[in-house]
DRENDRENLUM-701496 format. One record per residue: residue number from 1; residue in three letters; x, z, y of N, C-alpha, C in turn. Coordinates in Angstrom, 3 decimals. Layout:
BEGIN
- NUM	ALA	X	Z	Y	X	Z	Y	X	Z	Y
...
# end
This chain:
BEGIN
- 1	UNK	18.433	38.136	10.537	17.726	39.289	11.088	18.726	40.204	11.785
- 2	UNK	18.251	40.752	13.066	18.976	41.973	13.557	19.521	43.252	12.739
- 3	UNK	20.755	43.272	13.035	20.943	44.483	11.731	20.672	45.960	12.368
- 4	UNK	20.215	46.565	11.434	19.696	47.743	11.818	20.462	48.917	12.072
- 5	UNK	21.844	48.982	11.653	22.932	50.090	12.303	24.129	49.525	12.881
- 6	UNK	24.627	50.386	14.211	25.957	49.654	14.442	26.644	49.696	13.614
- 7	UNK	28.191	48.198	14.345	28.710	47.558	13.376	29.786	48.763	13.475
- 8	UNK	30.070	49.008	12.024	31.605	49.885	11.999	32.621	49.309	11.556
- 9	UNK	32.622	47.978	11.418	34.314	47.149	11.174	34.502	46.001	12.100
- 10	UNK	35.630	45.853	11.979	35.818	44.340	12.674	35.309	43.092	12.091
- 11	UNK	34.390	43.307	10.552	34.002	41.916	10.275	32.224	42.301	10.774
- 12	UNK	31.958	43.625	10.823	30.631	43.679	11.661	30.484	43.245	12.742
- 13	UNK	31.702	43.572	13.148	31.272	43.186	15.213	31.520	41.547	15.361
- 14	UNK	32.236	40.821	14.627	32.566	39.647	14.782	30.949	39.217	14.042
- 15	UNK	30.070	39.531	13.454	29.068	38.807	12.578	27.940	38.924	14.078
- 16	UNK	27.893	40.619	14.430	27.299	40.592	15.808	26.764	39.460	16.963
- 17	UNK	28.453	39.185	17.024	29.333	38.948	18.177	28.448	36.898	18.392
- 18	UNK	27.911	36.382	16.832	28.074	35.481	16.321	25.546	35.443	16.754
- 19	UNK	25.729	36.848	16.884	24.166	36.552	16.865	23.278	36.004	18.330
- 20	UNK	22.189	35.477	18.873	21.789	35.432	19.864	21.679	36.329	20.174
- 21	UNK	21.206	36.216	21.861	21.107	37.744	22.604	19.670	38.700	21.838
- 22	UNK	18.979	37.495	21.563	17.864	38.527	20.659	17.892	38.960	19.699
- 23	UNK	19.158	39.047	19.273	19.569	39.362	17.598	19.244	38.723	16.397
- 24	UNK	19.209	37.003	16.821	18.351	36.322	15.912	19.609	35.018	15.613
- 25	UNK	19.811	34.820	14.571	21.111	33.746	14.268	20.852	32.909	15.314
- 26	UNK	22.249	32.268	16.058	21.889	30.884	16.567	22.218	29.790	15.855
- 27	UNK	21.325	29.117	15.180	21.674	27.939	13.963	22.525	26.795	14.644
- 28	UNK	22.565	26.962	15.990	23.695	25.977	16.670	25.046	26.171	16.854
- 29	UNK	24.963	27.563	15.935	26.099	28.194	16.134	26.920	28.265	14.648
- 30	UNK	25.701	28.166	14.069	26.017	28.012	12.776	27.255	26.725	12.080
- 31	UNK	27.735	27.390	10.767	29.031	26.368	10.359	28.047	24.974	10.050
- 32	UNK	28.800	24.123	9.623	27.814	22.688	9.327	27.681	22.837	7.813
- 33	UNK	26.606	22.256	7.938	25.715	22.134	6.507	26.800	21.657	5.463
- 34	UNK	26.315	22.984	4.617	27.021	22.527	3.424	26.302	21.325	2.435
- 35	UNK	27.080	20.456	1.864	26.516	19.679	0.738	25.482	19.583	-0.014
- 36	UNK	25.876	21.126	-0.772	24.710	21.217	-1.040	23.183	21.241	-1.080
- 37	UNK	23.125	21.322	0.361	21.740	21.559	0.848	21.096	19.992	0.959
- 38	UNK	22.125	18.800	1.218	21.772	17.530	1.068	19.975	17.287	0.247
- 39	UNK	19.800	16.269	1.299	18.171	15.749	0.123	18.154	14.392	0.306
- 40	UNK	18.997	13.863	-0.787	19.098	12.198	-0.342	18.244	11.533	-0.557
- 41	UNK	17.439	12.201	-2.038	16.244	11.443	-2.114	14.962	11.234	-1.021
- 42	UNK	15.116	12.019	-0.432	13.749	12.347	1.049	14.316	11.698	1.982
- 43	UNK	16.105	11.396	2.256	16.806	11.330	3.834	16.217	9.070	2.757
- 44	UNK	16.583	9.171	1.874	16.559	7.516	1.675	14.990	7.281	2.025
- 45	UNK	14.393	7.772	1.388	12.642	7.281	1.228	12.374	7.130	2.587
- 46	UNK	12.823	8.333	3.417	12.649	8.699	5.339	13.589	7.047	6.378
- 47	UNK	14.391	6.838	5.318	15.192	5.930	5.929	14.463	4.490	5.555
- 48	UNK	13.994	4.056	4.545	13.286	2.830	4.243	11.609	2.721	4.878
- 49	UNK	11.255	3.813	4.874	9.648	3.885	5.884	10.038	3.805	7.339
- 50	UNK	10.871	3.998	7.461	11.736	3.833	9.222	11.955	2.334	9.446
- 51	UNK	12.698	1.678	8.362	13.398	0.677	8.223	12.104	-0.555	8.236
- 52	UNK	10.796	-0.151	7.427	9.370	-0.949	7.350	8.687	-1.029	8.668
- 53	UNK	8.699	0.200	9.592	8.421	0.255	10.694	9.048	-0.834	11.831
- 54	UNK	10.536	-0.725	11.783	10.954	-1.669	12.564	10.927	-2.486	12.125
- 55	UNK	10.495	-2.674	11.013	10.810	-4.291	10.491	9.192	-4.941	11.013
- 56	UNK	8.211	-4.146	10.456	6.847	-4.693	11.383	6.672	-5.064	12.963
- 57	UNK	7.420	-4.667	13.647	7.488	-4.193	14.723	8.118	-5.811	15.602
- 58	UNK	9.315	-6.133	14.767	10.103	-6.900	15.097	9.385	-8.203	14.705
- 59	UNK	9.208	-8.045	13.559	8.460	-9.807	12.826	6.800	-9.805	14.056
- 60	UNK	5.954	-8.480	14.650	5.314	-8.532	15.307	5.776	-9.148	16.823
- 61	UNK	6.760	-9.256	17.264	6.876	-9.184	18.443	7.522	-10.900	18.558
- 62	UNK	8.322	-11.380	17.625	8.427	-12.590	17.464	7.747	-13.206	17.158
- 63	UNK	6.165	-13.176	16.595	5.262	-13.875	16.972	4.592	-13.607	18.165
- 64	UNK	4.516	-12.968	18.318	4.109	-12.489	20.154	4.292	-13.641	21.002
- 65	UNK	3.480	-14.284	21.761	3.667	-14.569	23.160	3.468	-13.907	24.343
- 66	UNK	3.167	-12.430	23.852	3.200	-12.059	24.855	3.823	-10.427	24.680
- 67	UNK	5.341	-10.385	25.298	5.697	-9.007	24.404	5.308	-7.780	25.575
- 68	UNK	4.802	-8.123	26.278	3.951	-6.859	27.174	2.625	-6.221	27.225
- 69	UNK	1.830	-7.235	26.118	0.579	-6.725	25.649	0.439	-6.404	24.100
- 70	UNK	1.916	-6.771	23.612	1.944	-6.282	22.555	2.426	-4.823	21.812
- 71	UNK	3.559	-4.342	23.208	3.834	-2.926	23.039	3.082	-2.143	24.202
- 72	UNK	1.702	-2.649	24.329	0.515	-2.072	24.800	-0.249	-1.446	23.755
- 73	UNK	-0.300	-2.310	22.859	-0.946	-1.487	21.592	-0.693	-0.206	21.056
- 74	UNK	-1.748	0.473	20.869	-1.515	2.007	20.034	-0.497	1.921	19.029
- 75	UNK	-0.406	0.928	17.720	-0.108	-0.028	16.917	1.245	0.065	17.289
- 76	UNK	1.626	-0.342	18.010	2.896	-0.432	18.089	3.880	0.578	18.218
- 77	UNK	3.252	1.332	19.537	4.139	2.423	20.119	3.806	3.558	18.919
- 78	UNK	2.865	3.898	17.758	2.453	4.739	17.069	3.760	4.441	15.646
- 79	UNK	4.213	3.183	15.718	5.082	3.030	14.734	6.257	2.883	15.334
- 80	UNK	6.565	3.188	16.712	7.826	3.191	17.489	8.012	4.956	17.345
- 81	UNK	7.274	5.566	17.205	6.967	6.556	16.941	7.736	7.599	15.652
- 82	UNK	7.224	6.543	14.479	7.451	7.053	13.403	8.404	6.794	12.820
- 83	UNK	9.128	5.483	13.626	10.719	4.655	12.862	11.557	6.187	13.574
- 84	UNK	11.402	6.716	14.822	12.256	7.448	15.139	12.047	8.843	14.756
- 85	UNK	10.899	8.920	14.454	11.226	10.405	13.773	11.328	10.204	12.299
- 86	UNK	11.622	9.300	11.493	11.663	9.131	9.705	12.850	9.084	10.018
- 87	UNK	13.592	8.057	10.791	15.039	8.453	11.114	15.570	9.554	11.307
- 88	UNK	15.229	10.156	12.144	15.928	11.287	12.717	15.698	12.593	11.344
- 89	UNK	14.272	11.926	10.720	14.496	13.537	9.723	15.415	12.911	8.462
- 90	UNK	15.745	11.726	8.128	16.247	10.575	7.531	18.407	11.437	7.784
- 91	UNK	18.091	11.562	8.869	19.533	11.701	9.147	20.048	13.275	8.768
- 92	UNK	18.811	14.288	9.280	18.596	15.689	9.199	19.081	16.157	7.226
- 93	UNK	17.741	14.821	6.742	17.838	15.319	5.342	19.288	15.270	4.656
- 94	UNK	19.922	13.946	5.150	20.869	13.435	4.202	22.321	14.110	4.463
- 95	UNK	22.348	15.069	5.802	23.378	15.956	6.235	23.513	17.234	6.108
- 96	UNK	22.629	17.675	5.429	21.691	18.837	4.792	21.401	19.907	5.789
- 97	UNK	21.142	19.329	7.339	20.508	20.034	8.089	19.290	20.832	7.953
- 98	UNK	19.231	21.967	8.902	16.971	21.961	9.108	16.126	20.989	9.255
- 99	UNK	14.932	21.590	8.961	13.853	19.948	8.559	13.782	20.410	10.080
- 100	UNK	12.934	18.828	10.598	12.232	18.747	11.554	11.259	19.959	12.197
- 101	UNK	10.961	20.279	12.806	9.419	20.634	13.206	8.339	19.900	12.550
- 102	UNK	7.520	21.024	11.909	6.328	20.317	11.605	5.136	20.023	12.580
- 103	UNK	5.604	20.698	13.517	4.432	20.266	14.725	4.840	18.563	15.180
- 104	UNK	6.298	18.134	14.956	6.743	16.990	15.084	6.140	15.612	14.238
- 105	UNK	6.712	16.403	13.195	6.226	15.637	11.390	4.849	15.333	11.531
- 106	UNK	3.542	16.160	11.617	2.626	16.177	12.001	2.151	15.200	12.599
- 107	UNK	1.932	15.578	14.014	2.049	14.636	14.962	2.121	12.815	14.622
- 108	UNK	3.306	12.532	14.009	3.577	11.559	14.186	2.555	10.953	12.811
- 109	UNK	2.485	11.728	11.433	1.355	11.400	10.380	0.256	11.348	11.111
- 110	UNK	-0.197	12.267	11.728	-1.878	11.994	12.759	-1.529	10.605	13.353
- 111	UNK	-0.733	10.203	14.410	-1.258	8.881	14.601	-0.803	7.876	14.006
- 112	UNK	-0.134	8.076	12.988	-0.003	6.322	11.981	-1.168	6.323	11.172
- 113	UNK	-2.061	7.530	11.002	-3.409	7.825	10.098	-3.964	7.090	10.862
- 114	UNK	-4.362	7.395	12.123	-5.021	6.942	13.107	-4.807	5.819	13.341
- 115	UNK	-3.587	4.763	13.250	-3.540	3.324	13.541	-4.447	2.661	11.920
- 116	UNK	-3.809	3.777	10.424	-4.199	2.527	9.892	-5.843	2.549	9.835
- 117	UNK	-6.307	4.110	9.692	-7.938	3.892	9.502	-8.959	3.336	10.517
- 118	UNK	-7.873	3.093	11.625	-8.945	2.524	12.535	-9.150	1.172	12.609
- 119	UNK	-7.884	0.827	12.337	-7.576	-0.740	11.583	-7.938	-1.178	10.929
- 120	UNK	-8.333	-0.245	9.420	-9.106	-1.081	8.410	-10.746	-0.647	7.987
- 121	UNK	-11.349	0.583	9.369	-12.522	0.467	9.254	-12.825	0.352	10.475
- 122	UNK	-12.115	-0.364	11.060	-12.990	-0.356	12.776	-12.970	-1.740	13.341
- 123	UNK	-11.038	-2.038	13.226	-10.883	-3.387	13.931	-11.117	-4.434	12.723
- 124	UNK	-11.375	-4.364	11.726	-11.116	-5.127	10.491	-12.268	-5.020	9.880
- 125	UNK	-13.707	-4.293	10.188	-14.639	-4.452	9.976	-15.391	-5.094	10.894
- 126	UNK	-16.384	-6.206	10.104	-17.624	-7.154	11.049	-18.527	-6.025	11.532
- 127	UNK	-19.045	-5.425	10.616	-20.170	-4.547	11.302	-19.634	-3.114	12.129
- 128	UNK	-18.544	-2.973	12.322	-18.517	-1.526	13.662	-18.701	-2.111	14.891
- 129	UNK	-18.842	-3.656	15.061	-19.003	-4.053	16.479	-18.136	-3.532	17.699
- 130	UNK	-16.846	-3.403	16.916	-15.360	-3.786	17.632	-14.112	-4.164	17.012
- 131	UNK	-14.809	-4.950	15.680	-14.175	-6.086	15.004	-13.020	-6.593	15.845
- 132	UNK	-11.825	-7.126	15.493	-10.666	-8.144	15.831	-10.142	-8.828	15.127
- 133	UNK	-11.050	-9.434	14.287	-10.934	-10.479	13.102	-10.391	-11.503	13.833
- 134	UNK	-9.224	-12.447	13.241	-9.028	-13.517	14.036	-7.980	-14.285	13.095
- 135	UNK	-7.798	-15.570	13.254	-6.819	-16.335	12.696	-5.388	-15.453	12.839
- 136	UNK	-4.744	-15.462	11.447	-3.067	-15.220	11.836	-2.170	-15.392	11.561
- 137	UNK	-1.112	-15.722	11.980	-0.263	-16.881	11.027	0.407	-15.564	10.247
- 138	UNK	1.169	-16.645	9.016	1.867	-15.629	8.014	2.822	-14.653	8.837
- 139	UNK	3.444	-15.174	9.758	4.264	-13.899	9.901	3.445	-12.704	11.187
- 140	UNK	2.212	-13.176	11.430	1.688	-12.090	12.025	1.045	-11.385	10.816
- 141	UNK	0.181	-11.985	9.455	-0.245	-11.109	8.597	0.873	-10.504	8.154
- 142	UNK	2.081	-10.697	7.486	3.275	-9.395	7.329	3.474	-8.522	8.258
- 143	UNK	3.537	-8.880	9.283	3.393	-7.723	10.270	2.297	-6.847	10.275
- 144	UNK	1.474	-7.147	10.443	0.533	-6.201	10.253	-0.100	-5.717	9.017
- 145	UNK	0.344	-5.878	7.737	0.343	-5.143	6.836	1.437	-3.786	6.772
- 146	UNK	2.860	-4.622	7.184	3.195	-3.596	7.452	3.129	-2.279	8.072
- 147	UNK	2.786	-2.786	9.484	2.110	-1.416	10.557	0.748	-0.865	10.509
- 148	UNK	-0.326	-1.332	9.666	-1.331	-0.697	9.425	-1.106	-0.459	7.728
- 149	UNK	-0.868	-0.540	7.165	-0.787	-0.812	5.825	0.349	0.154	5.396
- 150	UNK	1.302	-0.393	5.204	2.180	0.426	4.335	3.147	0.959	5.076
- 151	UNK	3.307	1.493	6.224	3.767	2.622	6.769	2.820	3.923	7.184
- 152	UNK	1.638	3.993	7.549	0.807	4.669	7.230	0.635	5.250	5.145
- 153	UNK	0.785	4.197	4.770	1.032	4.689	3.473	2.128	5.658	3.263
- 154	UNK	3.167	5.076	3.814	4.311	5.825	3.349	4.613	7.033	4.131
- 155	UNK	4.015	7.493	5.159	3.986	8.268	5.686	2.763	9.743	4.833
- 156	UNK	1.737	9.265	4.383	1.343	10.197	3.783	1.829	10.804	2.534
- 157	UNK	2.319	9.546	1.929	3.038	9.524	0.717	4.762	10.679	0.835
- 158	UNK	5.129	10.094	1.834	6.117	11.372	2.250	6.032	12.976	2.613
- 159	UNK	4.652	13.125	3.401	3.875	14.346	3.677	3.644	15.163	2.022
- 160	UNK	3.186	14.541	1.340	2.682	14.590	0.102	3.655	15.543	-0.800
- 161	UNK	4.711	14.205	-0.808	6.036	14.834	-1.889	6.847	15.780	-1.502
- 162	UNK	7.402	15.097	-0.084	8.779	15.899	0.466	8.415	16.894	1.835
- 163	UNK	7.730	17.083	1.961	7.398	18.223	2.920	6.684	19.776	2.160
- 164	UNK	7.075	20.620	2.466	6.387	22.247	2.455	4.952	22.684	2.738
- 165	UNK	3.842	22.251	1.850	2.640	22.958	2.345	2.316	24.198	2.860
- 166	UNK	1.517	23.890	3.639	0.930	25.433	4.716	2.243	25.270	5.682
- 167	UNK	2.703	24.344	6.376	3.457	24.613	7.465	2.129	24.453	8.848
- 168	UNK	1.634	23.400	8.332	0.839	22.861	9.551	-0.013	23.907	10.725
- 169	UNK	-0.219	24.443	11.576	-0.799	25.405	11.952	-2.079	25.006	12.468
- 170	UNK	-3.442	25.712	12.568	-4.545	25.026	13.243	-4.252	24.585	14.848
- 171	UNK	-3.386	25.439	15.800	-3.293	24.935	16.597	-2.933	23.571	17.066
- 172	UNK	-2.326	23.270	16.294	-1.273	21.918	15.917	-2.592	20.836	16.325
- 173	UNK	-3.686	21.115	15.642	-4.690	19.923	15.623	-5.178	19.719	16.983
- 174	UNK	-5.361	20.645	18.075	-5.825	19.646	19.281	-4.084	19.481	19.872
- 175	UNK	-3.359	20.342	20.019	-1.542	19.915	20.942	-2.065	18.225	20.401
- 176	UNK	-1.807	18.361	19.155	-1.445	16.529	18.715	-2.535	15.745	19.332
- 177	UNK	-3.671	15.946	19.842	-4.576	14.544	20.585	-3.839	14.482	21.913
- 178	UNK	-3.242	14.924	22.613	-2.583	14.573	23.533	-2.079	13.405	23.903
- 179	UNK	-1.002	12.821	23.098	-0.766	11.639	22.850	-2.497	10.422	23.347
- 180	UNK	-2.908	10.640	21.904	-4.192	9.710	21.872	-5.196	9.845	23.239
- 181	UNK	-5.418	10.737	23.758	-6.312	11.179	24.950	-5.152	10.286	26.361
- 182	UNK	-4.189	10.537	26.042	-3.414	9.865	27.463	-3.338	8.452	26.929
- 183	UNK	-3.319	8.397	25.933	-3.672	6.968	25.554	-4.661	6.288	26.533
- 184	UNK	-6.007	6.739	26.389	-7.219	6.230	27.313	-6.435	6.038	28.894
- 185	UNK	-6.338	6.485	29.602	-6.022	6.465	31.102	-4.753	5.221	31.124
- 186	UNK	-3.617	5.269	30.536	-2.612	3.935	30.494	-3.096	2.805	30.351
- 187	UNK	-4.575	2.421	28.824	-5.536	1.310	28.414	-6.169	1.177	29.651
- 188	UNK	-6.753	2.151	30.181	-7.660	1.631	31.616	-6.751	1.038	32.529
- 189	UNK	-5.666	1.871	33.054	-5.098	1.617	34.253	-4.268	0.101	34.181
- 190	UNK	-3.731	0.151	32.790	-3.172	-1.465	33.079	-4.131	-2.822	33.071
- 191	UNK	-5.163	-1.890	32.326	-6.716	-3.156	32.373	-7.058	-3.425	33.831
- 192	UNK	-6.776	-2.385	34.746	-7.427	-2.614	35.953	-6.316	-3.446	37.000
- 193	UNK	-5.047	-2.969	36.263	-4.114	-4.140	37.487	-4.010	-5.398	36.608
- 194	UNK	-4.860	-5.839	35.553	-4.915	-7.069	35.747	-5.435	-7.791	35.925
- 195	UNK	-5.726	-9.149	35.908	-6.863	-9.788	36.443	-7.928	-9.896	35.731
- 196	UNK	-8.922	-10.037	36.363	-10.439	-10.087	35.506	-9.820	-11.628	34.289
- 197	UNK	-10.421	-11.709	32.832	-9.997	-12.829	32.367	-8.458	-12.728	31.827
- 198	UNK	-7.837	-12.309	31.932	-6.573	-12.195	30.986	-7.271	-11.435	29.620
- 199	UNK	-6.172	-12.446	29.050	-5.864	-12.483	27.649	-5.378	-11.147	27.142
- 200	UNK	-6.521	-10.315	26.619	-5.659	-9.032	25.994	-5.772	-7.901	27.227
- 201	UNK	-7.035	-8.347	28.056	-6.466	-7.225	29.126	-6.678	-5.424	28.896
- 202	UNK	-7.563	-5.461	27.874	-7.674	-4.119	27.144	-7.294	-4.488	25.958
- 203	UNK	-7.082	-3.981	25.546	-6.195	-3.528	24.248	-6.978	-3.430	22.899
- 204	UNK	-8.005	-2.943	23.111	-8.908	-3.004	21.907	-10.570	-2.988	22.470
- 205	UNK	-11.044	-3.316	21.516	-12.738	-3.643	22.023	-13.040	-2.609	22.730
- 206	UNK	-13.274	-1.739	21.827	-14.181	-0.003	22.177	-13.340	0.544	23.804
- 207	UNK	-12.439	-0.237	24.198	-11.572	0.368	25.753	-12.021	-0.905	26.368
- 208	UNK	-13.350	-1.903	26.452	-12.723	-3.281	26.808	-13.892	-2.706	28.123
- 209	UNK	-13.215	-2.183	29.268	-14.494	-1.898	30.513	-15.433	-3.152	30.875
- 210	UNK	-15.286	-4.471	30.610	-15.888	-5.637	31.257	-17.205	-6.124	30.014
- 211	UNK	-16.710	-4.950	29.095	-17.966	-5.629	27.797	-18.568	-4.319	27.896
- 212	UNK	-18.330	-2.851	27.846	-19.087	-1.752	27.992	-19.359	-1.002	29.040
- 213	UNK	-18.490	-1.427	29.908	-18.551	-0.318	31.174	-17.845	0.711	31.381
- 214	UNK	-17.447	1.695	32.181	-16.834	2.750	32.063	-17.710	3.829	31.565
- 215	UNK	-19.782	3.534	31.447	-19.908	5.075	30.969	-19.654	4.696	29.405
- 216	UNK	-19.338	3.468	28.988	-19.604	2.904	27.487	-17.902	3.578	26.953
- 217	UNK	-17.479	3.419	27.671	-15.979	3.711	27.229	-16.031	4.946	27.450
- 218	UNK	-16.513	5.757	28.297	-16.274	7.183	28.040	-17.330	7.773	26.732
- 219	UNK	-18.903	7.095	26.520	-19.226	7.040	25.285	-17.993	7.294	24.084
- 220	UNK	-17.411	6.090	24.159	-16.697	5.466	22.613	-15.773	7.099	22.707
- 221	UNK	-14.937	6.873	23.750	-13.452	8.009	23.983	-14.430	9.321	23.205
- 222	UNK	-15.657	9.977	23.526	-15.965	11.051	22.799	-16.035	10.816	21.863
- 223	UNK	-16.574	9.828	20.914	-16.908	9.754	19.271	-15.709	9.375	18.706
- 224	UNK	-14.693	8.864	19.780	-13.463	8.460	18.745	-12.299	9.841	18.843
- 225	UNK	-12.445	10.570	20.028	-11.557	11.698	20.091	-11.990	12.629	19.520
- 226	UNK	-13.322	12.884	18.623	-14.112	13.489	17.699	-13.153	13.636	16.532
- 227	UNK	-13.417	11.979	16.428	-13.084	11.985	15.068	-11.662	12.316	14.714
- 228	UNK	-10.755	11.790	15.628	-9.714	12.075	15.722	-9.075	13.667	15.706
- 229	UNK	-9.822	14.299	16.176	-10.092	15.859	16.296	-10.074	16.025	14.765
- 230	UNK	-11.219	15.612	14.271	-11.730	16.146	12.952	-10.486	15.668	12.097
- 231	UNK	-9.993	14.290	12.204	-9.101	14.206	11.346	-7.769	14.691	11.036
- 232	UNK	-7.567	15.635	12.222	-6.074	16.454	12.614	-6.662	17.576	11.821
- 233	UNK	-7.436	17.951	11.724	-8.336	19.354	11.501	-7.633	19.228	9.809
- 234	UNK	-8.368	17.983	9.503	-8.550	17.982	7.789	-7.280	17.648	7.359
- 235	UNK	-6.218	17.382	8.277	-5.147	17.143	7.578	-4.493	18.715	8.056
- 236	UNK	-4.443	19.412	8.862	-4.250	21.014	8.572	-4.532	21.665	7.274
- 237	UNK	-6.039	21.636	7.195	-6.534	21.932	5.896	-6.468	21.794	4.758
- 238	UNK	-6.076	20.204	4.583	-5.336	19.744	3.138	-4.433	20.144	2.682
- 239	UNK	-3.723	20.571	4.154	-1.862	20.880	3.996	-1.260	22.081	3.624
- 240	UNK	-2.775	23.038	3.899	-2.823	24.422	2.961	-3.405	24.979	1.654
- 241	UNK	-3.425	23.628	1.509	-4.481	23.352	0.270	-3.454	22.586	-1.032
- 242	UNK	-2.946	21.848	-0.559	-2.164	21.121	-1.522	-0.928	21.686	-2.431
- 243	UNK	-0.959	21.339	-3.320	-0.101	21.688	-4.190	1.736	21.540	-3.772
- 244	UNK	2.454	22.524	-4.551	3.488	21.998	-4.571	4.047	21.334	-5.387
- 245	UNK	4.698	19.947	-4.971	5.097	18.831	-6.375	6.778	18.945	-6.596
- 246	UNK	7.345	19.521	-5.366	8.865	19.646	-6.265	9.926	20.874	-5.390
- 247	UNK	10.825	21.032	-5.825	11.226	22.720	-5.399	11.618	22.230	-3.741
- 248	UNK	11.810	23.624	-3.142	12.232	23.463	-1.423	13.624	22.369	-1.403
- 249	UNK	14.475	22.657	-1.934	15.919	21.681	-1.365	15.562	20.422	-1.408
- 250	UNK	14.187	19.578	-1.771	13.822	18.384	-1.224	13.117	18.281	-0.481
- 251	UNK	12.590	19.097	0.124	11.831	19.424	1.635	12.128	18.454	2.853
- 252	UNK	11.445	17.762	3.598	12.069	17.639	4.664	11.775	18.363	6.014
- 253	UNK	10.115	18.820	5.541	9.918	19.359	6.787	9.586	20.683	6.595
- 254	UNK	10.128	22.204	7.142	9.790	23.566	6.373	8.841	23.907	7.389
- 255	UNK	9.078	25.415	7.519	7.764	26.149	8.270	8.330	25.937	9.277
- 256	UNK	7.120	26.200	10.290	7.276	25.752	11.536	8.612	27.043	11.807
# end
């Protein structure tokens, strides 16, 4: 905080001297994290949900024949997503830096939520009638347990323990559809430079223009950016709601 009388020594004016122009610490200015502040238990857990991510990612893409419709998927880039920010707060925690941004942290929990529930009640259900049930060999089912399954797990599971409730702000809930909303326009536009009949040319049913149409897809885009809405909403709400399970120095992510 700005101090409230001038400095009358030379260790005042040097503390001054040390503040931003707005009188507000510059933490870049700041000495390096002491030890203490370390959270190895959060920087390891942040480092092995990172480590599951790429590991899905990779066993996904080597079964791939096709690795350009495969980091087309939400799926993918949503857990390209989350290996780099579990890392990066992975690295933050274990050096006993500041947490992340929770508008960051956030963010990246909204869409691994969003890959796995859509995965296991949308594409993985017969009756939503945009099912993607299909034969898969073992190392495509590890893969995709991993990236719908248990990195989405571990991502809430991290929100849960090692993050600060009530950071989340309501605004936070539409900034974060951004992502998902530009999602739609990339699914169309590469559907349209390819040829009618390719394999995979939309990405998922509910975007497939040659089975619904474009008013069918702008249909789906409202009921799914709904929900998606609603589900940023309720994870705000939870996040001021939830308990605290263990003191701040295992935090990874504080107030905004």
């Amino acid at each position: 905080m700005p101090d409230s009388t001038p400095p009358t020594s030379t260790a005042s004016a040097a503390c001054t001297e040390s503040m931003a122009p707005s009188g507000v610490l510059d933490a870049d200015a700041a000495p390096a994290p002491s030890s203490r502040g370390r959270r190895p238990v959060a920087a390891a857990f942040r480092a092995l949900a990172a480590l599951t991510a790429v590991t899905g990612i990779v066993l996904d893409t080597i079964a791939s024949h096709d690795p350009g419709r495969l980091f087309s998927y939400f799926t993918i880039q949503s857990n390209i997503l989350l290996a780099v920010i579990f890392a990066w707060s992975a690295h933050r925690a274990w050096t006993g830096r500041t947490a992340l941004s929770p508008r960051i942290t956030g963010a990246a929990l909204l869409y691994i939520c969003i890959t796995g529930l859509v995965f296991h009640f949308v594409l993985s259900n017969d009756s939503s009638g945009f099912s993607m049930t299909s034969h898969r060999t073992p190392l495509e089912t590890a893969a995709s347990q991993l990236l719908h399954t248990a990195t989405p797990l571990a991502a809430v599971l991290d929100w849960v323990v090692f993050t600060t409730p009530g950071a989340f702000l309501l605004r936070y809930a539409w900034q974060w559809l951004a992502y998902p909303l530009s999602y739609l326009p990339f699914a169309l536009i590469r559907g349209a430079l390819l040829a009618p009949g390719t394999n995979g040319r939309y990405p998922y049913p509910f975007l497939d223009v040659d089975l619904h149409g474009y008013a069918g897809i702008g249909t789906n885009t409202v009921v799914f950016g709904l929900a998606f809405y609603v589900l940023a909403l309720a994870l705000v709400l939870l996040d001021r709601i939830r308990p605290h399970l263990r003191g701040p120095r295992s935090r990874i992510s504080g107030a905004p």
